[in-house]
Every structure is written in structure tokens, then in C-alpha cells.
C-alpha positions as MATLAB code, in Angstrom:
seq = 'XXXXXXXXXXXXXXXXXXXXXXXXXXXXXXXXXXXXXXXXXXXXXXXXXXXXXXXXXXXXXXXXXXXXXXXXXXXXXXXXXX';
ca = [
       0.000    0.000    0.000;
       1.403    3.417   -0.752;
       0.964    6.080    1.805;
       2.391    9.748    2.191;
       4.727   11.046    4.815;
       5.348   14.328    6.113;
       8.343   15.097    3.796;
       6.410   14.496    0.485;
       3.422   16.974    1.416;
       5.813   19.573    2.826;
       7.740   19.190   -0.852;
       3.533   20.384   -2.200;
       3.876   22.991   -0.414;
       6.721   24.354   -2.912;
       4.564   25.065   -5.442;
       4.621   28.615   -6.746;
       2.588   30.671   -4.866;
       1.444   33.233   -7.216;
       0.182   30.770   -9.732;
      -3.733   31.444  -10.899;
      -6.562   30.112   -8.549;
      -8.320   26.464  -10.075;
     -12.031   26.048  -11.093;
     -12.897   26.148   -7.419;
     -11.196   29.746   -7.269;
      -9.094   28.487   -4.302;
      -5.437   30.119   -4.741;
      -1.891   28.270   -4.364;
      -2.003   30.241   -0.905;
      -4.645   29.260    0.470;
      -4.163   25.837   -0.002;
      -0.477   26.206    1.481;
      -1.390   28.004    4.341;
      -4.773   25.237    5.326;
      -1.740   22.401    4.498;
       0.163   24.006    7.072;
      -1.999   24.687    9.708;
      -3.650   21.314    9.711;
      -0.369   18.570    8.054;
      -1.899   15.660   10.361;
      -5.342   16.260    8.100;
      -3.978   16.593    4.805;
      -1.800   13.393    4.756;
      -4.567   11.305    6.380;
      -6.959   12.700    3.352;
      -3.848   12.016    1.065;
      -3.083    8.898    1.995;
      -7.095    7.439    2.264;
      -7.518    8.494   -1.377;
      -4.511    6.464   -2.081;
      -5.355    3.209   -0.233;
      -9.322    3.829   -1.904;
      -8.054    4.869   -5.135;
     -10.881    7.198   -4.586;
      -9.975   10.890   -5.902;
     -12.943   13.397   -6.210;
     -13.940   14.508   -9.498;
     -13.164   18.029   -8.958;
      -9.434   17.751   -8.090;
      -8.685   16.280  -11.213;
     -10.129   19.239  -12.825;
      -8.326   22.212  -14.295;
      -8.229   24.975  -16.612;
      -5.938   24.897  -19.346;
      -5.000   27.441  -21.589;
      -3.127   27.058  -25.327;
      -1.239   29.791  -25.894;
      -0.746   31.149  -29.215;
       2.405   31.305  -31.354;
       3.398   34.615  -31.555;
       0.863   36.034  -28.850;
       2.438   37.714  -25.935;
      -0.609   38.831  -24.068;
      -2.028   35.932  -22.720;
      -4.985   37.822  -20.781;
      -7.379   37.743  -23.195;
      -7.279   34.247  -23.655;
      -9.912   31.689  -22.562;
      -9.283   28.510  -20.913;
     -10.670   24.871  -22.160;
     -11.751   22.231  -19.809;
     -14.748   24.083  -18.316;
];
């Protein structure tokens, strides 16, 4: 059975910070700060998706966005996957 330890979520919690927020609108930030305030929570969650191979629709959802050859200003652009 493969579980999580303490070490691999604390490497999740390297992400880049100022990345854009996901369909559910919840930011890199916020997710970084609610890892670290509650680590015990996360990895349990973490690792009883793994041993159910269970993993709610919605996290495997995101918005993508194809840039453009050429384009530079990626703002005006809208995402797939919705």
C-alpha cells in the first residue's frame, strides 16, 4: 500500500505561490497556508484516497490554456476544460 509522509506533502507545499486560482477559485495560498496549519489532516486525506483509489472529481479538474504562437498577451485568452 502506498501512503504519504510528512516530507512528500511539505515538498507540495513548494509550489509557486502566485500561480492562478483552479475552477474552485481556491489560490496556491490558500491551499499552502490550510496544508500548514492542519499537516496531520492533509496526509490522512492524502493517503485514504490512495489506499481507496478514490480521488474526487473536482481535483482532477483544471483549466488549461493554449497559448498562441506569436501572442504575448495571454490575458485575453480563454481557458478549455470548463
Amino acid at each position: 500500500m502506498i501512503h504519504r509522509s510528512r516530507v512528500e506533502l511539505k515538498a507540495v507545499l513548494r509550489v509557486k505561490s502566485e500561480k492562478a486560482p483552479g475552477p474552485d477559485g481556491l489560490t496556491a495560498d490558500i491551499c499552502i497556508a490550510a496544508i500548514e496549519s492542519e499537516m496531520e489532516v492533509f496526509l490522512a486525506i492524502a493517503n485514504k484516497c490512495l489506499e481507496l483509489a478514490y480521488f474526487p472529481t473536482h481535483w482532477k479538474t483544471a483549466h488549461v490554456i493554449i497559448p498562441k504562437p506569436g501572442k504575448e498577451d495571454y490575458t485575453s485568452l480563454n481557458p478549455t476544460g470548463r
